[in-house]
C-alpha positions in Angstrom: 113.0 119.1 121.5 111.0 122.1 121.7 107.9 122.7 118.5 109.2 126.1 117.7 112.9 125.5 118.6 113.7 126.6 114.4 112.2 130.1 112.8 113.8 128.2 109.2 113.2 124.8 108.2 115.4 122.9 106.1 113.3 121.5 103.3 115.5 118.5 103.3 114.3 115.1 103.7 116.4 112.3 105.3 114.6 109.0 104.3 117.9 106.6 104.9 115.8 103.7 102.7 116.4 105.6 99.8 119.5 104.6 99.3 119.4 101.3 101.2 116.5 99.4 99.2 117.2 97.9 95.9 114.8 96.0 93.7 113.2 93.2 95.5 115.0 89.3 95.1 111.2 88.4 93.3 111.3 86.2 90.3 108.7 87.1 88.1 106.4 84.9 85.6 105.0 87.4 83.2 103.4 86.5 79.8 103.7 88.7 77.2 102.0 89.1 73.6 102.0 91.2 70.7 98.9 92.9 68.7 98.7 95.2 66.2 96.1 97.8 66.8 94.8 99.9 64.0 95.0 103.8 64.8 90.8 103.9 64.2 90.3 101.1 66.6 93.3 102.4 69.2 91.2 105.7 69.7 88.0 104.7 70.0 89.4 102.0 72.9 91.2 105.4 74.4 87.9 107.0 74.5 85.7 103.9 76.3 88.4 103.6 78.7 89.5 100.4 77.6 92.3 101.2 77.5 94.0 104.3 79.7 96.6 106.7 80.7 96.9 106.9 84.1 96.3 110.4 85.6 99.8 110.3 86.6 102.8 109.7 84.2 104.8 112.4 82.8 103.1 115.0 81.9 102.3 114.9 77.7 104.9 117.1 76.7 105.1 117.2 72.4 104.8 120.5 71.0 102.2 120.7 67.8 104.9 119.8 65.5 106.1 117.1 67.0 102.5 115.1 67.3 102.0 116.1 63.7 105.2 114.2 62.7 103.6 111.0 64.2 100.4 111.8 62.5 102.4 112.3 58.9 104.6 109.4 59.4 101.6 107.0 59.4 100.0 108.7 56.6 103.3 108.2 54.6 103.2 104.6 56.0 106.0 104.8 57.8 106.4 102.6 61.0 106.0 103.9 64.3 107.3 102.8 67.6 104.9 100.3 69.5 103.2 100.6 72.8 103.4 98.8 76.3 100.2 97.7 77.7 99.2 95.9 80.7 96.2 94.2 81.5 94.6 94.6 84.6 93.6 92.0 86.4 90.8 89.8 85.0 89.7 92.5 83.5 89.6 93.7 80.2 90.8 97.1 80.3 94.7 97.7 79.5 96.5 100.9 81.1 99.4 102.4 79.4 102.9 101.7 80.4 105.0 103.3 77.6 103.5 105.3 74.4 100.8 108.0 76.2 102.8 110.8 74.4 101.8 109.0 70.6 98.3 107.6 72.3 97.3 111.1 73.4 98.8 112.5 70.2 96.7 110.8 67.7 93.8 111.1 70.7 94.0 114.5 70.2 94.1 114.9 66.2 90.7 112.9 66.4 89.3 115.3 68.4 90.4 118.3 66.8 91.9 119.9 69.6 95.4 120.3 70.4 95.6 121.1 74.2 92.4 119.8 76.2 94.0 120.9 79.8 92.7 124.7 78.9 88.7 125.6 78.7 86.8 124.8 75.7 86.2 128.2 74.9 90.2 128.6 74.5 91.0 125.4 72.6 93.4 125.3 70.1 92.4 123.4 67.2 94.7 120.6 66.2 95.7 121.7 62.7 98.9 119.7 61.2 102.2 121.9 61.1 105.2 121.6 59.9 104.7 118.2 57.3 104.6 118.0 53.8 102.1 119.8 51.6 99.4 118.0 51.2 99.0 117.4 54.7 99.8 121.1 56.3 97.2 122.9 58.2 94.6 119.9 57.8 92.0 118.9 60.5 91.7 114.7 60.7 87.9 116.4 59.1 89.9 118.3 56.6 92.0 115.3 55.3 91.2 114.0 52.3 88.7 110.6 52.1 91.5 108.9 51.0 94.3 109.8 53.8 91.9 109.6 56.3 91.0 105.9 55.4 95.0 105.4 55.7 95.6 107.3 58.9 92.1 105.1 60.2 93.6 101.4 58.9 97.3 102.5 60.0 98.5 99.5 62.2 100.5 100.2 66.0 102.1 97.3 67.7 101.3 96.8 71.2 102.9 94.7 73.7 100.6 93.4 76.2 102.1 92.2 79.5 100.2 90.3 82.2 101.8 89.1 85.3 100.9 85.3 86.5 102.9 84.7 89.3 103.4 85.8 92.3 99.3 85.8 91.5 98.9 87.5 95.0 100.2 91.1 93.7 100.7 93.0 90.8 103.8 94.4 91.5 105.9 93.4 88.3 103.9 96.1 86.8 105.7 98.5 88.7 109.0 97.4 88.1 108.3 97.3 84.2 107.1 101.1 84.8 110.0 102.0 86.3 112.7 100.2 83.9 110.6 101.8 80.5 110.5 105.0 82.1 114.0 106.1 81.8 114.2 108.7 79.9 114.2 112.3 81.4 113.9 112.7 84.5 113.7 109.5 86.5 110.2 109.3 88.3 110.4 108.5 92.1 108.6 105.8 93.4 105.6 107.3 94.6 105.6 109.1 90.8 104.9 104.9 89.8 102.8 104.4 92.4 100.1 107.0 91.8 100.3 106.0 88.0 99.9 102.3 88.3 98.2 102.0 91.6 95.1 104.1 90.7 92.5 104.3 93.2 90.6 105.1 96.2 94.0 105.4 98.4 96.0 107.3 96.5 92.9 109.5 95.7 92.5 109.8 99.7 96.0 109.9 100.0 96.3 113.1 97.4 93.6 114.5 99.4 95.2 114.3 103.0 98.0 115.9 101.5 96.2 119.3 101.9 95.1 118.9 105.1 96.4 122.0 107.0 98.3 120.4 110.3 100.2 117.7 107.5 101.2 120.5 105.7 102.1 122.3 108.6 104.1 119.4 109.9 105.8 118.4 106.5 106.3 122.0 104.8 106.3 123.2 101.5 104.2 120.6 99.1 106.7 118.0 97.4 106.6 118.1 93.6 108.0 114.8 93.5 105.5 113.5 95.7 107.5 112.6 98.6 105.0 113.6 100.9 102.6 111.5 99.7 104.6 108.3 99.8 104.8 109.3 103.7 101.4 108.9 104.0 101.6 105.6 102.2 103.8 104.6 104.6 102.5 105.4 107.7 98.9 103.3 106.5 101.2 100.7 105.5 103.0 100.8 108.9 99.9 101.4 111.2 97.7 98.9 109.5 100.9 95.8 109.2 103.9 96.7 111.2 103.5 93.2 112.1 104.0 91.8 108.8 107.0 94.3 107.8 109.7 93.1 105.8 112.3 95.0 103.9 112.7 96.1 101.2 110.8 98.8 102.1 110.0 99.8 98.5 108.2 96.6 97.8 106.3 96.2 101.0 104.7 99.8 100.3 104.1 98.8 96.7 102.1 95.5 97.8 100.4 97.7 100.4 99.2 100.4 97.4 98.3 97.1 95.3 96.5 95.6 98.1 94.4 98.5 99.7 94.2 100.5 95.8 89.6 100.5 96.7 89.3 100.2 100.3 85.4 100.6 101.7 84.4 103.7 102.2 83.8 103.1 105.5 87.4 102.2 105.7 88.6 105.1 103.8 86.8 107.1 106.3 88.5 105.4 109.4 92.2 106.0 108.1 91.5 109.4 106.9 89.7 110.2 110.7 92.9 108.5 112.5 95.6 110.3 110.0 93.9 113.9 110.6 93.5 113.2 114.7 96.9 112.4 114.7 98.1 114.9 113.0 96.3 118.1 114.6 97.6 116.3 118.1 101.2 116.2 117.2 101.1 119.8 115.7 99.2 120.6 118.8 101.3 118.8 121.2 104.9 118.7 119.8 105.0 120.8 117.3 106.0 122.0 113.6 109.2 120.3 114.0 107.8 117.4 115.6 109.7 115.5 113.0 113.3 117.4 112.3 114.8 116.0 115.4 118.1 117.4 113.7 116.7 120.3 111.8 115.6 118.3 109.1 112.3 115.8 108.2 113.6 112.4 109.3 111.2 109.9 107.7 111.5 107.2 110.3 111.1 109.8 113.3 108.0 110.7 111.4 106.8 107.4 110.7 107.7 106.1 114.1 106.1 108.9 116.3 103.0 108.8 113.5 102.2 105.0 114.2 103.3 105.0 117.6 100.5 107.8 118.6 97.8 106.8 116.2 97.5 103.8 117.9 96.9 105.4 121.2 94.8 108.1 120.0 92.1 107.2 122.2 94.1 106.6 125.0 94.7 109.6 127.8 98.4 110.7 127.8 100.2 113.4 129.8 101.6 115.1 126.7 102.9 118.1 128.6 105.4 115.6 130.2 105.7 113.5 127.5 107.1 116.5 125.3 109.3 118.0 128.1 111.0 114.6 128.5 111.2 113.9 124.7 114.6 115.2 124.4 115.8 111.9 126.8 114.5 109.8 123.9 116.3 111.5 121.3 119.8 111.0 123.5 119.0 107.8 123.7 122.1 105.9 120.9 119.8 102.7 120.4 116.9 105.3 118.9 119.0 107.8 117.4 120.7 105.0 115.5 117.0 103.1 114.6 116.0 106.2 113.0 119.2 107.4 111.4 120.8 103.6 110.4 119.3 100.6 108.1 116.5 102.1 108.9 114.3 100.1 106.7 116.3 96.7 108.0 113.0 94.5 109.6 115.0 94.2 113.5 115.7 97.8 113.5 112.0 99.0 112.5 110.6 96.5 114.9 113.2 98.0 117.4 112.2 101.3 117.0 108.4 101.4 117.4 109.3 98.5 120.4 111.6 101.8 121.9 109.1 104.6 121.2 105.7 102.4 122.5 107.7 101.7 125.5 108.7 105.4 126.1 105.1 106.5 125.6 103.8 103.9 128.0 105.2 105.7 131.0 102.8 109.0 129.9 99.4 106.8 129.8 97.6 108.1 132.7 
């Protein structure tokens, strides 16, 4: 298979555990409980950071008039629809499952300015549209004494989940995410990931998804984040191939839960490996170093990832190792461990066993 064997790339992705995992067979023991919030105390919690959106969600998407109707419907006392909250460990702080379009809403009409993505200098200030009279074109300042008091005392329901067994993950949290987020367009799981699993390795991951050889070697940057979640998954699969075990879904989502702050010294040894290995494999093999059929094949990648990161310090003939790499690929055992069940424990073991044993014969 020859690096620059294709002038076009098919964007495609063929990741065969897409359609193969389903939810994990994990019985969850999750306690639950309601409290009412009032809208005062539910902003001033969203500005402390006790409790937060995660960077990643949907995007907020109400238009003025739309986050003004929430703000006139509690001012008319009118109910609202609650919020899911989850607590975070033994912590105190609670991130938001459902309910960031209303949170940031009413986050926003407190501040007095509609859209905060744009500079301060080009702010538009939250004025209420489109609601009855009294209220229209008002400032939370400009309201009167009275409706402010209301709009301040206004009650929210919140339902606060906490998961207390398995107590060796979090993962529930994820599945909760993913059932409540329905609506639209469904978010992948890498989307959930990245907004329940916030920290140092997704930061690091987000950040290697620049690098110039990955992009290179993946192509066009994956709005859906799928190229992320291969990064995910060649940590995951570098750092406990050993303790694989399908579904594959789950065992990356325990990985993310369980490696969310790694050391910084730690950070810095998987970002160092990840970059080495990618500028040899662009170097080496190529662009298409992955698109053994013209397309990316997730477990080529992840296998020939994992399989040369952990001999990145090792001295291999990758002149022959590339001109024979075509006997690999006609090889129906490999072909099918990359292209069949591919996320079935025997046939990941089986692949990484074929490709470390191919590579073996090129250590000099």
């Amino acid at each position: 298979m020859n690096g620059d064997e294709f002038d076009e790339i098919d964007e495609t992705i063929i990741d065969v555990e897409d359609s193969e995992d389903s939810s994990a067979p994990i019985i969850y023991d999750i306690s639950s409980y309601g409290a009412d919030y009032d809208v005062d105390g539910l902003v001033k919690r969203l500005k402390r950071g006790d409790i937060f959106i995660p960077p990643f969600q949907r995007d907020y998407v109400w238009n003025q008039a739309e986050a003004s109707r929430l703000v006139e419907s509690l001012l008319l006392g009118l109910p609202v629809p609650g919020v899911f909250l989850a607590k975070e460990g033994e912590s105190n702080k609670l991130s938001v499952i459902d309910g960031q379009q209303r949170l940031k809403s009413l986050l926003f009409f407190y501040e007095g300015f509609f859209n905060p993505k744009i500079d301060d200098s080009r702010r538009k200030v939250f004025r209420l549209k489109n609601v009855q009279k009294q209220f229209e074109n008002k400032t939370y300042e400009e309201l009167e004494e009275e409706d402010r008091i209301k709009l301040d005392d206004s009650i929210i329901h919140a339902t606060i989940i906490k998961q207390e067994s398995p107590n060796d993950d979090n993962t529930s949290i994820y599945h909760v995410f993913e059932r409540l987020n329905t609506g639209g367009r469904k978010l992948t799981p890498q989307e959930i990931r990245s907004a329940i699993y916030i920290g140092k390795m997704n930061k690091m991951i987000a950040e290697l998804n620049d690098y110039p050889a990955w992009r290179e070697l993946f192509g066009k940057e994956n709005n859906r984040l799928k190229d992320q979640e291969m990064i995910l998954r060649f940590f995951a699969i570098y750092s406990n191939l050993e303790n694989y075990s399908k579904p594959l879904k789950e065992f990356l989502n325990k990985f993310n839960l369980k490696y969310r702050n790694p050391s910084d010294e730690e950070i810095e040894r998987l970002s160092s490996i990840f970059k080495r290995t990618s500028d040899l494999i662009l170097t080496k093999i190529g662009k298409n170093a992955f698109r053994p059929d013209r397309v990316f094949n997730a477990s080529a990648f992840e296998v020939l990832m994992v399989g040369i990161a952990k001999r990145i310090d090792e001295n291999i003939d990758f002149d022959s190792f590339v001109r024979d790499l075509d006997n690999l690929y006609k090889s129906q055992e490999f072909v099918d461990s990359i292209t069949r069940a591919t996320s079935d424990d025997k046939v990941v073991e089986l692949r990484h066993k074929l490709f470390n044993e191919y590579i073996e014969n090129y250590v000099l």
